[in-house]
N, C-alpha and C positions, 0 to 999 in steps of 0.2 A: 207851403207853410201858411197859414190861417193865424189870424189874429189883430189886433186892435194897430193901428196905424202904428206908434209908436213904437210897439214892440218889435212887430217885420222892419222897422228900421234900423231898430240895434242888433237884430238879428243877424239882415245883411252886411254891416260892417263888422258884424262877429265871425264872417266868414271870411275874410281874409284878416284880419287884426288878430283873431284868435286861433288861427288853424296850427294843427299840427305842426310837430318838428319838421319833419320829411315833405308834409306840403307842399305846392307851388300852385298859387291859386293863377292861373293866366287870365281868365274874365269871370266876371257875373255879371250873367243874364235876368234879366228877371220879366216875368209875364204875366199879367192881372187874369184870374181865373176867377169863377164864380163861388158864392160862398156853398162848402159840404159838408160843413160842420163836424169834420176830422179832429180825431182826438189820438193824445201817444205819438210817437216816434214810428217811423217803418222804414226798414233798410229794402228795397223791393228788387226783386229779381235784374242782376245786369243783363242789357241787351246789345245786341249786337248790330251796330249802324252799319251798313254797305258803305266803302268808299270813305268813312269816317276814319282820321286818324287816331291810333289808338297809342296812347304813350307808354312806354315799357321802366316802370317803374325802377332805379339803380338796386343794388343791393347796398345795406348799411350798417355799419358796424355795431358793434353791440353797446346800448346805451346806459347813461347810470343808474338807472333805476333796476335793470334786468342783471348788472355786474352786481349790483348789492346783494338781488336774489340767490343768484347765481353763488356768492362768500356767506349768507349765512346760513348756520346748519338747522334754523327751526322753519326756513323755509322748503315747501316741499318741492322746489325744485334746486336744491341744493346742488352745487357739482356738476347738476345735468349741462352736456356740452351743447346743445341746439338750442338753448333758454332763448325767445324772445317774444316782443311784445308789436303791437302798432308802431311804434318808435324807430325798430329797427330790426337787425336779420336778411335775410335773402329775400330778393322780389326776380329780379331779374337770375339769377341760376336757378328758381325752380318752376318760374314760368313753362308754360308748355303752349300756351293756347292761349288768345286774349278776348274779352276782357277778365283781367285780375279778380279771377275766383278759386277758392279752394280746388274747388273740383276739377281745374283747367292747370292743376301745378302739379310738379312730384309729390305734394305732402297728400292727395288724394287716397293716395295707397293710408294711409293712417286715419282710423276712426278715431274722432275724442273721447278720450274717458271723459266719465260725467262732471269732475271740476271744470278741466279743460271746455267743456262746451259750455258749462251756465257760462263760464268767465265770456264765451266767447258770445253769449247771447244778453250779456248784461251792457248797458249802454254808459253805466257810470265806470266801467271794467276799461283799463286802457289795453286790453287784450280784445276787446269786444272788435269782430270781425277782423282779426287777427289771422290773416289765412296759415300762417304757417304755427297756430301754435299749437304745444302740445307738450309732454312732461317726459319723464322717466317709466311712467304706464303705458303712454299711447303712441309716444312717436318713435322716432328711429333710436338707432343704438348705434355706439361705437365699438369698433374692433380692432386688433392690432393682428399685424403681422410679420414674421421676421424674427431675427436672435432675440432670447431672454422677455418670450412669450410666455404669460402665464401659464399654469397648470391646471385646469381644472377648473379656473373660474376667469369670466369673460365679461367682468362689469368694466362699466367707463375706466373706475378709477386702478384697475389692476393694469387696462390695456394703455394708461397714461403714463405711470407707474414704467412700463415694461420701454416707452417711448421714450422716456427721459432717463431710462438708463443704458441705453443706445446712443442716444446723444451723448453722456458723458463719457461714454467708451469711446468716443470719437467717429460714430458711426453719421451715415448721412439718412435721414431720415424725409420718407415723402409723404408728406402732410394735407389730406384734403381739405378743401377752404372753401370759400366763395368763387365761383366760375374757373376752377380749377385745383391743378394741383402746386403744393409750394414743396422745396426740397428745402430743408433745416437740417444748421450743422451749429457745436456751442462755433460761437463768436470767441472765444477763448484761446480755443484751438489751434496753432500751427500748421499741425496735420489734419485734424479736419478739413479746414477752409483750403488747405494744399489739395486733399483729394476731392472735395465738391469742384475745385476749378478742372483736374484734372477730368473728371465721369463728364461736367457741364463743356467742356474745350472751352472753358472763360478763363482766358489765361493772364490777362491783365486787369479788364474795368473791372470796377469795386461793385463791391456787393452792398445791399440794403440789410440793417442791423434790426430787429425786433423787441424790445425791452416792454417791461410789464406795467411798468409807472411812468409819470414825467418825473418822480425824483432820480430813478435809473435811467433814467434819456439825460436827464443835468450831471449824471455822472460820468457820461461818457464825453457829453457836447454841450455847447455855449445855447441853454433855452431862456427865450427870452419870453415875456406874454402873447404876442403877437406869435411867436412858434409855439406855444404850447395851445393856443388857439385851432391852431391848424392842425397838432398833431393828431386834437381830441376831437374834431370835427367827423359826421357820418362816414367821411370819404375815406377818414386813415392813408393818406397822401403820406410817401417816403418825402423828408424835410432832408435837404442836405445845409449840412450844420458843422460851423468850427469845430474841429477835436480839441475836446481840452488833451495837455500831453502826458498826464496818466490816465489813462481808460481803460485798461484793464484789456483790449482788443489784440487781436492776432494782425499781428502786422500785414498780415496776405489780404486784409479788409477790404485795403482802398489804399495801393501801392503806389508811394511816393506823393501823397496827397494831405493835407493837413485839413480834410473835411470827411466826413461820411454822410451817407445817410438814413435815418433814423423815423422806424415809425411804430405804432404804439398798437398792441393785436385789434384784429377785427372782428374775430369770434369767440364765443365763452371757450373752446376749444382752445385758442390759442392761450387764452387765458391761463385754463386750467395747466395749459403743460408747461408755461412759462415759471407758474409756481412752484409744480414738481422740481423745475430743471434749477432755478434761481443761479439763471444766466442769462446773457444775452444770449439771441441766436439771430446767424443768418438766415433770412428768409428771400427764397431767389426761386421763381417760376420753373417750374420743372419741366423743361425744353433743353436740348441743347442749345448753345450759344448761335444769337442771331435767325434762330429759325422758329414756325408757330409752335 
């Protein structure tokens, strides 16, 4: 950076004062170089240090700004289940190779259409080097499999559609996420939550409850600011939390226990299906009980 004393100084304390959500600035270095009369902004080729630690970026849930996009219909990425921005979305499940660049992740396979890229090559864009972004034109697509599969037609919203009402049939459904797979059943349920224990051999410990809002999290359990804090945080950490004593849950939840636990989706995906379903659902890694 170039520039008049005062400026390179607000600049450097703009670098950690002002960084990003996801950020974590660990040090600034800084080194007097000669004047080159550099002009504009450049993001310049990442390189690859021998023996240097290279940090592996978390994945992070889907942010407010991207959930807004994602609910309204004049935005053109309406609906779409993989919506995200700088802010947030997978770093760590689609890494392949470091340092964190497109072309070193699974979204490689997907060219941007030309919104998707100005956005991505625009420095006031908070999509600008966005490695995973992309739309309903250019990146991946969702699909369903299984009973009361659509007919004919294989968009997001027919294969969400077809998910949520499997779920309501009491079916248990395996749900692709962030660094794996989740197995979803309504939270409703009796028999559901009876056979997810049953297929899982989780025959006692409680299971984690997934709700679409913190006013549907306050209707299950005692949320306080400091839990809605944490529920709404990048990490989406399962909160275990007082049950209020009507909550609408299947008693197989979290047997003999006057707590559950409670946590709020991580992807526009879960988003979208929690709306279709307008249930709770249990969401519980899809392994059998105690193994990877």
């Amino acid at each position: 950076v170039e520039g008049m004393d005062v400026a390179i100084s607000a600049f450097r304390q703009a670098l950690t004062l002002e960084a990003p959500p996801l950020a974590r600035v660990e040090s600034v270095q800084v080194e007097p170089l000669e004047i080159a009369q550099r002009t504009g902004f450049v993001i310049e080729q990442s390189t690859d240090v021998a023996g240097r630690r290279q940090p592996v970026s978390p994945d992070a849930a889907l942010c407010s700004a991207c959930e807004a996009e994602l609910l309204d219909p004049a935005n053109r990425r309406y609906r779409y289940p993989f919506i995200t921005c700088t802010d947030c979305g997978p770093r760590f499940t689609v890494i392949e190779a470091l340092p964190y660049d497109r072309e070193r992740t699974s979204m490689r396979r997907f060219t941007q259409c030309p919104e998707c890229a100005r956005e991505y090559r625009a420095p006031s864009n908070r999509r600008f080097h966005s490695e995973t972004n992309s739309c309903s034109t250019c990146g991946p697509r969702l699909w369903y499999e299984g009973p009361y599969a659509p007919a004919g037609s294989h968009t997001s919203d027919a294969a969400i559609a077809a998910a949520a009402a499997l779920l309501r049939r009491g079916g248990v459904l395996a749900l692709r996420g962030l660094g794996g797979f989740h197995l979803a059943v309504d939270a409703t349920s009796d028999v559901a939550v009876q056979q997810l224990r049953a297929r899982k051999r989780r025959y006692a410990k409680p299971f984690a409850v997934m709700v679409r809002t913190l006013s549907e999290a306050a209707d299950i359990a005692n949320v306080s600011a400091a839990v809605a804090t944490l529920l709404t945080s990048p990490a989406r950490p399962v909160v275990v939390l007082h049950r209020q004593v009507a909550n609408g849950l299947s008693d197989g939840i979290a047997p003999g226990l006057d707590s559950v636990g409670i946590l709020l989706p991580s992807t526009p995906l879960h988003h979208l299906l929690l709306g279709a379903l307008r249930r709770p659902l249990v969401m519980t890694s899809g392994n059998l009980s105690d193994e990877p």
